[in-house]
C-alpha positions as CSV (number, residue, x, y, z in Angstrom):
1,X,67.8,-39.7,67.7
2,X,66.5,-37.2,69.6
3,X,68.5,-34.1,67.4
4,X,66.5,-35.3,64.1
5,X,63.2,-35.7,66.0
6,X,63.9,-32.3,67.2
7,X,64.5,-31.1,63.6
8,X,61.8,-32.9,62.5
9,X,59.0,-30.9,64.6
10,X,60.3,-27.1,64.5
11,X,57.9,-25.1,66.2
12,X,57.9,-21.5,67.9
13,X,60.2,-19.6,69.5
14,X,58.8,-19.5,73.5
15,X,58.8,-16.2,74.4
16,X,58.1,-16.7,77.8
17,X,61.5,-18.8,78.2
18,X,63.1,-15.6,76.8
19,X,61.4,-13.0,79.3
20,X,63.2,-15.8,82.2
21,X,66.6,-15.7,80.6
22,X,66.8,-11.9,80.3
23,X,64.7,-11.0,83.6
24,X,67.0,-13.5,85.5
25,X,70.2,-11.8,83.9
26,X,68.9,-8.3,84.6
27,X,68.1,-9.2,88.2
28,X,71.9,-10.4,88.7
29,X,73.2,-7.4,87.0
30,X,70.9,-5.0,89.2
31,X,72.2,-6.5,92.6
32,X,75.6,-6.9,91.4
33,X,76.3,-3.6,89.4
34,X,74.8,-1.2,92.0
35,X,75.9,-2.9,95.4
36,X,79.1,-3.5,94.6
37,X,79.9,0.5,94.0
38,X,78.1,0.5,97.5
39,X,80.7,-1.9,99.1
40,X,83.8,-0.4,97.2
41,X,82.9,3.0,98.5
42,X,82.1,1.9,102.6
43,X,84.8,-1.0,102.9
44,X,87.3,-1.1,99.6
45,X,88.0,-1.3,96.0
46,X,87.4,-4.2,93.9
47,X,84.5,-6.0,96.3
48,X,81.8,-7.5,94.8
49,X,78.6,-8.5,95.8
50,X,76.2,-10.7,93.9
51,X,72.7,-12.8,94.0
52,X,73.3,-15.6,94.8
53,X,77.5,-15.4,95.5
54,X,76.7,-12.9,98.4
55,X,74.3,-15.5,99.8
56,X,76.9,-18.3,99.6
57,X,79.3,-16.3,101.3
58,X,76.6,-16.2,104.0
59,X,76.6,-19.7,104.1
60,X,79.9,-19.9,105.0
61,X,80.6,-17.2,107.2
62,X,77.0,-18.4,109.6
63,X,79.2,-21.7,109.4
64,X,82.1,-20.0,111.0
65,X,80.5,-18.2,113.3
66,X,79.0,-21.9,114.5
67,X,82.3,-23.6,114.8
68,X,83.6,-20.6,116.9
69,X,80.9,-20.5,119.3
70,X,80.8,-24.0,119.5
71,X,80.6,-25.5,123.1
72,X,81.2,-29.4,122.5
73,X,78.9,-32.2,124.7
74,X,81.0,-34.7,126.7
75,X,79.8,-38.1,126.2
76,X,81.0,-41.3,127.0
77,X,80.8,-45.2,125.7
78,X,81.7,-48.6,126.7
79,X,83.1,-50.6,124.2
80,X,83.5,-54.2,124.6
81,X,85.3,-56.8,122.5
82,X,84.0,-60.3,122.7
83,X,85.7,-64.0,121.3
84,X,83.3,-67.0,120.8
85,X,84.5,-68.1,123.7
86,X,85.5,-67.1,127.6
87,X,88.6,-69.8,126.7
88,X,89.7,-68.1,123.3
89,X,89.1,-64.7,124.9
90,X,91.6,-65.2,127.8
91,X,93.9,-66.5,124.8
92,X,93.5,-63.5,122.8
93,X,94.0,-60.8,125.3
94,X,97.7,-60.9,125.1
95,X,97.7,-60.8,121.7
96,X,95.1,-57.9,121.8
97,X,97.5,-56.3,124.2
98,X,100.2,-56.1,122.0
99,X,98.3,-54.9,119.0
100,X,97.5,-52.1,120.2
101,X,100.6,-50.9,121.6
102,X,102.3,-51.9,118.2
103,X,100.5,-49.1,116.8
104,X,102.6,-47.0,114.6
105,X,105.0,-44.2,115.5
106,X,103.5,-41.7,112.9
107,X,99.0,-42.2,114.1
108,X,97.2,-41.9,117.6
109,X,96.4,-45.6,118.7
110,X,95.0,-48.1,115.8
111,X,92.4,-46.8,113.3
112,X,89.0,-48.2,113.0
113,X,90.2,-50.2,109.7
114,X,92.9,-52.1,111.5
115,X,90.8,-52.8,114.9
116,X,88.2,-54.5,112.6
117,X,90.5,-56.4,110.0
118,X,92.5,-58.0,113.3
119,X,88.9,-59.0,115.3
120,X,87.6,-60.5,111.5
121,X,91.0,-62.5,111.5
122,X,90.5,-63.8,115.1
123,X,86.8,-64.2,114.9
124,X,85.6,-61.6,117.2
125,X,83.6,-59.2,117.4
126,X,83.0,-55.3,118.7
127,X,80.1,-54.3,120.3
128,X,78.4,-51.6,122.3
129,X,77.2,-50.6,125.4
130,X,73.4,-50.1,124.8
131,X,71.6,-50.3,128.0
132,X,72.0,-51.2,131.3
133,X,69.2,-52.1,134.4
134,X,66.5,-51.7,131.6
135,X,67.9,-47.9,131.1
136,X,69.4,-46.6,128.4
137,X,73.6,-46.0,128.9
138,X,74.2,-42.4,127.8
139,X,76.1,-40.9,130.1
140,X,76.6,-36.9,129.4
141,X,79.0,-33.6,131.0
142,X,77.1,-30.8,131.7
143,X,78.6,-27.8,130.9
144,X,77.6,-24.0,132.0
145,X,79.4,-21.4,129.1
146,X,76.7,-18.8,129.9
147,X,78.2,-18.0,133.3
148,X,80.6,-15.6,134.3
149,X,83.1,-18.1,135.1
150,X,82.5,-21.8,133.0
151,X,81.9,-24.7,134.9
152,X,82.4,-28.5,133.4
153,X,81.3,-31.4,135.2
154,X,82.1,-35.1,133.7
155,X,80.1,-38.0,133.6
156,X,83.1,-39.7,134.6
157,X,81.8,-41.2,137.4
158,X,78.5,-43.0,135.8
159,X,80.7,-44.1,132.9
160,X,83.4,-45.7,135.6
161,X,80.9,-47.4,137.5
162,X,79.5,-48.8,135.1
163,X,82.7,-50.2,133.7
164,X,83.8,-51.7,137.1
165,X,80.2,-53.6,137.4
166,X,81.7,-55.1,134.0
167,X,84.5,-56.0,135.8
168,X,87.1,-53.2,134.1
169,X,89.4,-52.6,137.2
170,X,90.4,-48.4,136.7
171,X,94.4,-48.4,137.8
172,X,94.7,-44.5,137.1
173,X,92.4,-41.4,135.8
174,X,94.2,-39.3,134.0
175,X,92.8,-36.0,133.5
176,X,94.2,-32.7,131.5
177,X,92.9,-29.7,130.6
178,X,90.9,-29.6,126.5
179,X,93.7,-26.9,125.2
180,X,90.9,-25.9,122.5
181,X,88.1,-25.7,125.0
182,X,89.6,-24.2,127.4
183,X,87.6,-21.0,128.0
184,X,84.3,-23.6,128.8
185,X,86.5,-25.3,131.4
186,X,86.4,-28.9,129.4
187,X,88.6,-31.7,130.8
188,X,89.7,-34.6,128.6
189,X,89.6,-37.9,130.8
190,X,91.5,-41.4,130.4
191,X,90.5,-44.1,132.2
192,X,93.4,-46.2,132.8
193,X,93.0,-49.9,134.0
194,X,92.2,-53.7,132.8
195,X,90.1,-56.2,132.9
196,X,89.7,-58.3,136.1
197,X,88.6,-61.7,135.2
198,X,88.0,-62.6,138.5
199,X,85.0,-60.0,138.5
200,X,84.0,-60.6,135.0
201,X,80.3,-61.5,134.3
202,X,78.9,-64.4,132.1
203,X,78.3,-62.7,128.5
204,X,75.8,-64.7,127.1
205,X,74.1,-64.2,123.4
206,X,70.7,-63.4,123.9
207,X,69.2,-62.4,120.2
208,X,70.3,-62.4,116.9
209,X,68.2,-60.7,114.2
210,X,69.2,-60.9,110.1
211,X,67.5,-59.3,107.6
212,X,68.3,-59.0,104.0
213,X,68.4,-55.2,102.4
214,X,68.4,-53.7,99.6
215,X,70.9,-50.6,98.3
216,X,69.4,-49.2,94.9
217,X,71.7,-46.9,92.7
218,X,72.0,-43.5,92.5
219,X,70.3,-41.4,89.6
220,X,72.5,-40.3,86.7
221,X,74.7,-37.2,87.6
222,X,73.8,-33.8,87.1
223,X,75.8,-31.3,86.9
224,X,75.8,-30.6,91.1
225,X,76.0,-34.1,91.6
226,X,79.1,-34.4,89.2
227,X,80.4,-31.7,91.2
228,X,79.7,-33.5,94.5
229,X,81.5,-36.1,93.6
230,X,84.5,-35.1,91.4
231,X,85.2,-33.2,95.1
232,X,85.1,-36.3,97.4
233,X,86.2,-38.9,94.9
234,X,88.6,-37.5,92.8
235,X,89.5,-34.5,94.9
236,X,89.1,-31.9,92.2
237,X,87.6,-28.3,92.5
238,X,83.9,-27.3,91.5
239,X,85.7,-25.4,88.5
240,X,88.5,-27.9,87.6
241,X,85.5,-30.5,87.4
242,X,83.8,-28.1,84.8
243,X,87.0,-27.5,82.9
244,X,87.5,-31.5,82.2
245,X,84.0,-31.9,81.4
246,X,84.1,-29.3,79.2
247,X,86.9,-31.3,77.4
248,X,85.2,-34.1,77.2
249,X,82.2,-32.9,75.8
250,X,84.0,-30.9,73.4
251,X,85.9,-33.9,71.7
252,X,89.1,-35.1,72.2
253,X,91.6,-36.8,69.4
254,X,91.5,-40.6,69.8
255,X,93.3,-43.2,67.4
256,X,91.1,-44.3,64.2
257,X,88.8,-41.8,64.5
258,X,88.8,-38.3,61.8
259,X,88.9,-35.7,64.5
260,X,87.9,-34.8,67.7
261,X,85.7,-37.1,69.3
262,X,82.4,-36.1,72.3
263,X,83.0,-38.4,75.2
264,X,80.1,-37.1,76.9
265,X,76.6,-35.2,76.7
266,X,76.3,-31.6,77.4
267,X,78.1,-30.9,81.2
268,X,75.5,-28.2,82.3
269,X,72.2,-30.2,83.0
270,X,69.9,-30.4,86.5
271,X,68.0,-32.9,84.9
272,X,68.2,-36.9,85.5
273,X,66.2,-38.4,82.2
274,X,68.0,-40.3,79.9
275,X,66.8,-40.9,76.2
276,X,65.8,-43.7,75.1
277,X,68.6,-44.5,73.1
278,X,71.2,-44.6,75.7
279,X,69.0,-46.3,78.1
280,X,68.8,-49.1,75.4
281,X,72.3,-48.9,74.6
282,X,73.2,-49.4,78.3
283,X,71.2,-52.6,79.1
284,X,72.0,-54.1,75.7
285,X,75.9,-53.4,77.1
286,X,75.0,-54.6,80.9
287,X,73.4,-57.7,79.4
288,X,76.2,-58.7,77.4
289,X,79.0,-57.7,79.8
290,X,78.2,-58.4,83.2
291,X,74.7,-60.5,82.9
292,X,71.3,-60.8,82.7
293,X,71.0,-61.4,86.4
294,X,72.1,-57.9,87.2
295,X,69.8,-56.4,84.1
296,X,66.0,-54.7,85.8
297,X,63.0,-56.4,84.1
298,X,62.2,-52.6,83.1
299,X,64.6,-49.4,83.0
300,X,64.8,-47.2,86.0
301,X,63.8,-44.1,86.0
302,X,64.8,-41.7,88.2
303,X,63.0,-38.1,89.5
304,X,64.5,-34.7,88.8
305,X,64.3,-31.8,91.5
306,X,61.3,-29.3,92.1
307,X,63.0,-26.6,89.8
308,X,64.7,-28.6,86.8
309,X,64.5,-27.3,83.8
310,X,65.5,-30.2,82.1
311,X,66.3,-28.5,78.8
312,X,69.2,-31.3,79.0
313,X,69.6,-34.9,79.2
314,X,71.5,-36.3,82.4
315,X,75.2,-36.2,81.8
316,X,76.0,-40.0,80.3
317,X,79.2,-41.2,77.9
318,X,77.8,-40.5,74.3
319,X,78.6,-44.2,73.3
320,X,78.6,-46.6,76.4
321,X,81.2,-49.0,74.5
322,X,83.6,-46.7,74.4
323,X,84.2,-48.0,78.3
324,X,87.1,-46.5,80.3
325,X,89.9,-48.9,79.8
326,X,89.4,-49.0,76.1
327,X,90.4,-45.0,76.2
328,X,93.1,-45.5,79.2
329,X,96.1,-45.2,77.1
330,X,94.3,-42.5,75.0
331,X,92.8,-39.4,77.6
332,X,95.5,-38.0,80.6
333,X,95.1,-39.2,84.2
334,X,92.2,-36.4,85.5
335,X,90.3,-36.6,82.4
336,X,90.3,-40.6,82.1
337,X,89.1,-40.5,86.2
338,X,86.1,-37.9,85.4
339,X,85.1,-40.3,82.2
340,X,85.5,-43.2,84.6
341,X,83.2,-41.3,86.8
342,X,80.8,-40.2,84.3
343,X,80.5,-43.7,82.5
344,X,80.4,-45.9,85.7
345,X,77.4,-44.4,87.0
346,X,75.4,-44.2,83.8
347,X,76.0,-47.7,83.7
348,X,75.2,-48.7,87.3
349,X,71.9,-46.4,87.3
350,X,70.8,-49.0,85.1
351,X,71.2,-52.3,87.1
352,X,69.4,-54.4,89.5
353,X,70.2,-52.7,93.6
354,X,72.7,-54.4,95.8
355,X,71.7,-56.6,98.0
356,X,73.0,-57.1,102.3
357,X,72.3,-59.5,105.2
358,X,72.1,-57.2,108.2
359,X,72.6,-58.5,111.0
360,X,72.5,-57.7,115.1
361,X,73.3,-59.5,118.1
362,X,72.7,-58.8,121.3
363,X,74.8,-60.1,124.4
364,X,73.8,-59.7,127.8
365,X,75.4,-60.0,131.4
366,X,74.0,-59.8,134.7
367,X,75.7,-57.7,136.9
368,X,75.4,-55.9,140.2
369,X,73.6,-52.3,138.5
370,X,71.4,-54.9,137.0
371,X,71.4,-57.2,132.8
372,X,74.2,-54.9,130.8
373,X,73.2,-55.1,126.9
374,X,76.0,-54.9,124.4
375,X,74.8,-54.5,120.9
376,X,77.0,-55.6,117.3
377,X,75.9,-55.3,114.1
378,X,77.5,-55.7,110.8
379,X,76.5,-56.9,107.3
380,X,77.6,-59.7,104.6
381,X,76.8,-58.8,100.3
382,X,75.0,-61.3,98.9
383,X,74.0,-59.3,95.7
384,X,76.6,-57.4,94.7
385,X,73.8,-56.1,91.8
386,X,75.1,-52.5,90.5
387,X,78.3,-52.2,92.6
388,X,79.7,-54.9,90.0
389,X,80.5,-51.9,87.8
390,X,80.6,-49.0,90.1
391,X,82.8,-50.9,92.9
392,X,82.0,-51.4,96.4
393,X,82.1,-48.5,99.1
394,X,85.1,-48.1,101.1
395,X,84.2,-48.7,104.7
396,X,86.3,-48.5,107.0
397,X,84.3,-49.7,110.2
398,X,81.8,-52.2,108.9
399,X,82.5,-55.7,110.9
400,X,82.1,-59.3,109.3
401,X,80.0,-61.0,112.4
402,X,81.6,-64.6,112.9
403,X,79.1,-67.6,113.1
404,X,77.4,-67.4,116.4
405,X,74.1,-68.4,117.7
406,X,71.3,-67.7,120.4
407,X,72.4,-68.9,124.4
408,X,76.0,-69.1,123.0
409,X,78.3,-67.7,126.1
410,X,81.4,-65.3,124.4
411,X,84.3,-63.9,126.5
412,X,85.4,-60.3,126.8
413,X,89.1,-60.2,125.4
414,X,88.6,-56.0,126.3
415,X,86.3,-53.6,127.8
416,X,87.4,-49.8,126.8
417,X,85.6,-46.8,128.4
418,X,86.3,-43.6,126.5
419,X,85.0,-40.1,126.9
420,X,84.1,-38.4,123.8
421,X,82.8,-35.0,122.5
422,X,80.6,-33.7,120.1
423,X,82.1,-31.8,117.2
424,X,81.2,-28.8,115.8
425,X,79.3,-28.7,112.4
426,X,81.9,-29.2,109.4
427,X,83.1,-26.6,107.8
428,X,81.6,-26.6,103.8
429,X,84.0,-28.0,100.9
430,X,83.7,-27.3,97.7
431,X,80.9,-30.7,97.2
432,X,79.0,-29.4,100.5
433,X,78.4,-25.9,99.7
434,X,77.0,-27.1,96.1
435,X,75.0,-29.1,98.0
436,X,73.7,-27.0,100.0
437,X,72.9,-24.0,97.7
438,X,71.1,-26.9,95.5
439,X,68.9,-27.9,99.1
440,X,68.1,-24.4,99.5
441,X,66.9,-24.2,95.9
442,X,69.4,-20.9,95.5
443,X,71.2,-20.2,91.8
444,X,71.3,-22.6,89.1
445,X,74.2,-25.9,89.1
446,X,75.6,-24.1,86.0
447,X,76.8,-21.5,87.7
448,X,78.0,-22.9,91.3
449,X,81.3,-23.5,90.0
450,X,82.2,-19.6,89.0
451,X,80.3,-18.9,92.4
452,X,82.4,-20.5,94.6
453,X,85.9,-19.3,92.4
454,X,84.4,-15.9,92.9
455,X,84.2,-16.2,96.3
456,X,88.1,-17.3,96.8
457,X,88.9,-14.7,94.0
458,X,87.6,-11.8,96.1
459,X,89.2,-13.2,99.1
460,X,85.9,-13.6,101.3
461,X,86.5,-17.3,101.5
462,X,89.8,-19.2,101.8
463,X,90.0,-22.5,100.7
464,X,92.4,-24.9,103.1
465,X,93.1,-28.5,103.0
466,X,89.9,-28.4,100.2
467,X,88.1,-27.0,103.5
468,X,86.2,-23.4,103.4
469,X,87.2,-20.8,105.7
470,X,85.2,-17.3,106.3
471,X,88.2,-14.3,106.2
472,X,87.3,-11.0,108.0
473,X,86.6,-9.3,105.0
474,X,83.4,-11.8,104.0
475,X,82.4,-11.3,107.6
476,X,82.3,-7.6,107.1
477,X,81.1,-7.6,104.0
478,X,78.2,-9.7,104.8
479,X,77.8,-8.4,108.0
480,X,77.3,-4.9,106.4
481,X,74.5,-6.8,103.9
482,X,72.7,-8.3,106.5
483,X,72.2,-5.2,108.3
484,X,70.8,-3.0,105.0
485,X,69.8,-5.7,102.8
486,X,68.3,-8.6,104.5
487,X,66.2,-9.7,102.0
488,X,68.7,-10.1,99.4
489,X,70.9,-12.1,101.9
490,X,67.3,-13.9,103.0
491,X,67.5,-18.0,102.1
492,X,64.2,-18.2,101.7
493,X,63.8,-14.8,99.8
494,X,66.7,-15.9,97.2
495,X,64.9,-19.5,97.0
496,X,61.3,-17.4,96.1
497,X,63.1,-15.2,93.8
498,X,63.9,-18.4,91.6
499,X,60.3,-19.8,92.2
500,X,59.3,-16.4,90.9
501,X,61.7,-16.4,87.6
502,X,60.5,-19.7,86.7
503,X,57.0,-18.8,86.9
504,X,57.7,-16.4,83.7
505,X,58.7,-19.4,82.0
506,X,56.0,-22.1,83.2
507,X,53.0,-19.7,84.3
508,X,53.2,-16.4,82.1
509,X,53.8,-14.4,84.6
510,X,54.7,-10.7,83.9
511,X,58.7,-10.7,83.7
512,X,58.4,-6.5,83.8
513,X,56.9,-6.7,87.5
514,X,58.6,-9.2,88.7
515,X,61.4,-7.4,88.1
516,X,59.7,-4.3,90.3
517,X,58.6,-6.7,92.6
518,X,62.4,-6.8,93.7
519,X,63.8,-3.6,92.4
520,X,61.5,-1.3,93.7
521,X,62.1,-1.8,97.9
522,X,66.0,-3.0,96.6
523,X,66.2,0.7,95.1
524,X,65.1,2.3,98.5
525,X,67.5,-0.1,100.9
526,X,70.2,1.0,98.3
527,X,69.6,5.2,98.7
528,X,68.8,4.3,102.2
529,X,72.7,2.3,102.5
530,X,74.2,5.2,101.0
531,X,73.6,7.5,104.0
532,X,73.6,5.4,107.0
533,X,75.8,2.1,106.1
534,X,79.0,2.8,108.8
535,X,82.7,3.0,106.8
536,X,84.6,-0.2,107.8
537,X,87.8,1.0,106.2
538,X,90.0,-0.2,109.2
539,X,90.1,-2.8,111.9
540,X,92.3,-2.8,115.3
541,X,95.5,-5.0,114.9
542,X,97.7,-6.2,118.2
543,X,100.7,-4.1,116.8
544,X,101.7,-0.2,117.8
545,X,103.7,1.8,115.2
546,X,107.8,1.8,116.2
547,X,107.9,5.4,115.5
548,X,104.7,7.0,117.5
549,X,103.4,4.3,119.5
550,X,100.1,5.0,118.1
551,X,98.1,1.5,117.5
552,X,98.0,0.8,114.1
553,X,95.2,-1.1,112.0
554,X,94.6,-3.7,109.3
555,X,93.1,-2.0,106.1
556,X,90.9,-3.8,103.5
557,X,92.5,-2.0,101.1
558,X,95.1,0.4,99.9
C-alpha cells in the first residue's frame, strides 16, 4: 500500500514545506489580528476581517450590488409546436387546448417537464423560431435607465408581425406594468390570440442532422467538488458536508466488524489521483458488476488544478465493495447519501463515457416576410457507459424527436409568442461561492467551509432559501476595506499571494520577505486607516423617536 511504501523510504523533513505552512498562517493572523481591532474601533465590536473571508464577502456583496442595479433586456420568441402531420395537428389542438388550461391551481401555466412528456406521448415535437427572410429572429426592447426620466420601448411589434405572417391571429394585447422594474419603465406584454388555419403556411421538413456524442465522467471529487455537490444534490451546507465526511473518515460501527470502521479517504484533498490500488480495486468491481463493456481498455486519469498540492489522494470509499446498499441499514439517512455520493463517482470516474444521438431538424415555411426557419433538437442514449452507476441526469426539457424524415410536411397544433427578460446574475449558494473562490485561485478547499460559516456567523452574509444575501453591515465593512486596503480586497492580489506562498514550498523562495513583501505597505495602509478611515457607527432609519421627533438611526452595535 501506499502507507508501507511510505514507511519503507523515510527521508527528510522538507523545510521548505514548513516555511509555507507557518508563513501562510502568519500572513492570516497579520490581516486578521490587526484589521479586525481597526473595524471594531470605526464600525463595532466583534467584526472580523480576514484573508481570504474578507475577499469572499466581496464576492458577494459586488454580486448584490449587480442584482440591484440590474436593468433586464426584453426579448421575445416564437415557439411552435408541430404533429407529423397538418391532419393529426388539427386533431390535437383541442386536446392541446385543454392541457394547458388544466394546469394546476397551485403553478403558473404547465412546466417544461409536463409540456415535453404530453408532445413525447402524442408524437410531437417543440421547436424554435430561428430565422426568418434569411435574418436572424431576435427581436429586443430598448431600454434608456441613464435618463432623467426611463423610457422602455418593446419589440412587440416585430415579434407580432412575425407571428401573424405564421398565421397566429392576436385577439388581445395585454399589457401591465413590470412591478419589480418599475423605476426603468418595463412593461410585461401577452399576446392574446390563436391560430388561424385558414392563414397557416405549409411547414415542411427541410434538414435533419444526427450525430452521435460522447459525455465522459467527471474526475474524482475533491474536497470543493464534494462541496459543490453535497450543496445541489443533497442540499447540505459547505460545513455540514465536512461534518459527515469527517464521520466517515473517522470510522463508524458496522455489524461484524471489531470497531469503528473508515468509509472513506482523508476529506481535505485538492488533488484528483487515485492509487493504484483503488483504481485496480474499482475496475476489478466494474468488471464483475456491471461489465466489461462499460470497463476503459486503460484507467483514466484525470488532471488536478494549477495549485494542488496533492499531499492527498482524491476522496474515494476505502474499500469499493463495501457499496452503498450493503451499508443502508447500517449509516443514518445524510451520512448513507454523502457515502452514496462519494462511492458512485469513484466508481463512474472509472468507466467507459456515455454515449447520445443528437439530433436537429429544421422545418421551414414560406410566408409573406419571406422562408420562416423553426429549429428542434433533442437526443436519444445509446451508451448509457458510466451513468449505469452514477444514474442519468434529471432533465427536465430534453425532447425525444419522433420518427420524421426530410420533405415530410408537419402541422402546427400551436404557435406561442412570448416576451421574455433577461435575469440578473444569480445570487452565490453555498456550491457557487466555493466555486468561485476555487476559479479565482483564492484560499485553500480546506478551509472554504469555516469561510463561508464565518461569514453568516458575523452576520455580513445571510443565507436564505440556501441563497446568499449581502446585509448592510458586509457592505460597510467592505466598503470601508476597499477604500484603505485595496490590495488586500484585490482578486488578483489574493490569487498572487497564494502563487507567492507556494513558491516557498516548490521554488525556495525566501518565506521571511515574502512575508515583507505584503506586511510592509499592509503596515502603512493600517497606521494610514487609523487616522483617516470615517466612523460608520450609525445609519439613517425611516423612523423618528415618539418622545422628540428627532430621527433615529440603526446602530451596528451596542
Amino acid at each position: 500500500s501506499a502507507i508501507q511504501e511510505a514507511f519503507a523510504q523515510p527521508r527528510q523533513i522538507n523545510m521548505d514545506k514548513v516555511n509555507a505552512q507557518q508563513a501562510r498562517r502568519i500572513l492570516d493572523r497579520i490581516v486578521g489580528y490587526e484589521l479586525s481591532p481597526l473595524l471594531w474601533k470605526k464600525i463595532a465590536k466583534g467584526l472580523s476581517a480576514g484573508r481570504v473571508q474578507s475577499v469572499a464577502v466581496r464576492m458577494v456583496v459586488e454580486r448584490e450590488k449587480e442584482i440591484r442595479s440590474f436593468c433586464p433586456t426584453e426579448y421575445w420568441t416564437v415557439t411552435a409546436y408541430f404533429a407529423m402531420s397538418p391532419a393529426e395537428a388539427q386533431q390535437l389542438s383541442e386536446q392541446w387546448e385543454k392541457f394547458l388550461k388544466e394546469a394546476p391551481d397551485d403553478q403558473e401555466g404547465r412546466t417544461q417537464k409536463e409540456i415535453v412528456s404530453w408532445l413525447a406521448a402524442n408524437h410531437a415535437i417543440r421547436a424554435e423560431l430561428v430565422s426568418i427572410g434569411g435574418n436572424p429572429f431576435k427581436p429586443e426592447g430598448r431600454c434608456d435607465s441613464s435618463a432623467d426620466k426611463p423610457s422602455f420601448e418593446s419589440a412587440v411589434v416585430e415579434a407580432r408581425r412575425v407571428a401573424e405572417a405564421l398565421g397566429f391571429v392576436v385577439e388581445d394585447q395585454n399589457v401591465k406594468t413590470y412591478k419589480e422594474y418599475e423605476r426603468f419603465g418595463l412593461q410585461t406584454i401577452d399576446l392574446i390570440g390563436r391560430l388561424d388555419r385558414a392563414k397557416l403556411p405549409e411547414f415542411r421538413i427541410a434538414d435533419i442532422q444526427t450525430k452521435r456524442t460522447r459525455t465522459k465522467p467527471s474526475a474524482p471529487f475533491t474536497t470543493a467538488t464534494l462541496q459543490q455537490a453535497a450543496s445541489s444534490q443533497l442540499h447540505l451546507s459547505t460545513s455540514r458536508t465536512m461534518q459527515l465526511a469527517q464521520q466517515l473518515y473517522e470510522g463508524v460501527e458496522l455489524a461484524g466488524e471489531d470497531g469503528p470502521v473508515a468509509l472513506i479517504t482523508y476529506m481535505r484533498t485538492d488533488s484528483t489521483n487515485l492509487s493504484k490500488e483503488s483504481v485496480a480495486a474499482a475496475r476489478s468491481w466494474i468488471e464483475q458488476n456491471v461489465g466489461d463493456k462499460y470497463l476503459p481498455e486503460k484507467p483514466n486519469v484525470y488532471g488536478s488544478a494549477k495549485r494542488a498540492q496533492e499531499a492527498h489522494e482524491a476522496i474515494r470509499p476505502t474499500d469499493v465493495t463495501r457499496t452503498p446498499e450493503s451499508l443502508k441499514n447500517q449509516l443514518s439517512g445524510p451520512l448513507w447519501k454523502l457515502y452514496d455520493l462519494i462511492w458512485r463517482r469513484f466508481v463512474a470516474c472509472q468507466m467507459q463515457p456515455a454515449e447520445w444521438d443528437s439530433t436537429t431538424v429544421t422545418i421551414q415555411a414560406q410566408t409573406d416576410l419571406g422562408v420562416a426557419e423553426f429549429r428542434a433538437s433533442g437526443r436519444t442514449l445509446v451508451f448509457d457507459g458510466f451513468y449505469k452507476v452514477l444514474g442519468l441526469p434529471k432533465s427536465s426539457d430534453e425532447q425525444l424527436l419522433p420518427a420524421m424524415e426530410p420533405g415530410q410536411v408537419v402541422g402546427a397544433i400551436d404557435i406561442d409568442p412570448e416576451q421574455h427578460f433577461t435575469s440578473p446574475p444569480p445570487r452565490y449558494t453555498e456550491a457557487t461561492l466555493v466555486k468561485r473562490l476555487e476559479a479565482e485561485g483564492i484560499g485553500r478547499p480546506s478551509t472554504y467551509a469555516a469561510i463561508i460559516q464565518t461569514i453568516q456567523d458575523r452576520g455580513y452574509v445571510d443565507q436564505i432559501d440556501r441563497r446568499l444575501y449581502a446585509t448592510d453591515k458586509g457592505m460597510i465593512v467592505t466598503e470601508k476595506l476597499l477604500e484603505h486596503f485595496p490590495d488586500v480586497m484585490d482578486y488578483k492580489f489574493t490569487s498572487f499571494m497564494e502563487d507567492e506562498l507556494d513558491k516557498i514550498e516548490e521554488a525556495n523562495y525566501d518565506w521571511v520577505r515574502v512575508l515583507h513583501e505584503f506586511y510592509d505597505p499592509f503596515h502603512r495602509d493600517l497606521v494610514k486607516a487609523h487616522g483617516e478611515m470615517e466612523a460608520a457607527r450609525t445609519e439613517s432609519s425611516p423612523y423618528t423617536c415618539p418622545l422628540c421627533n428627532s430621527p433615529m438611526v440603526y446602530r451596528w452595535g451596542k
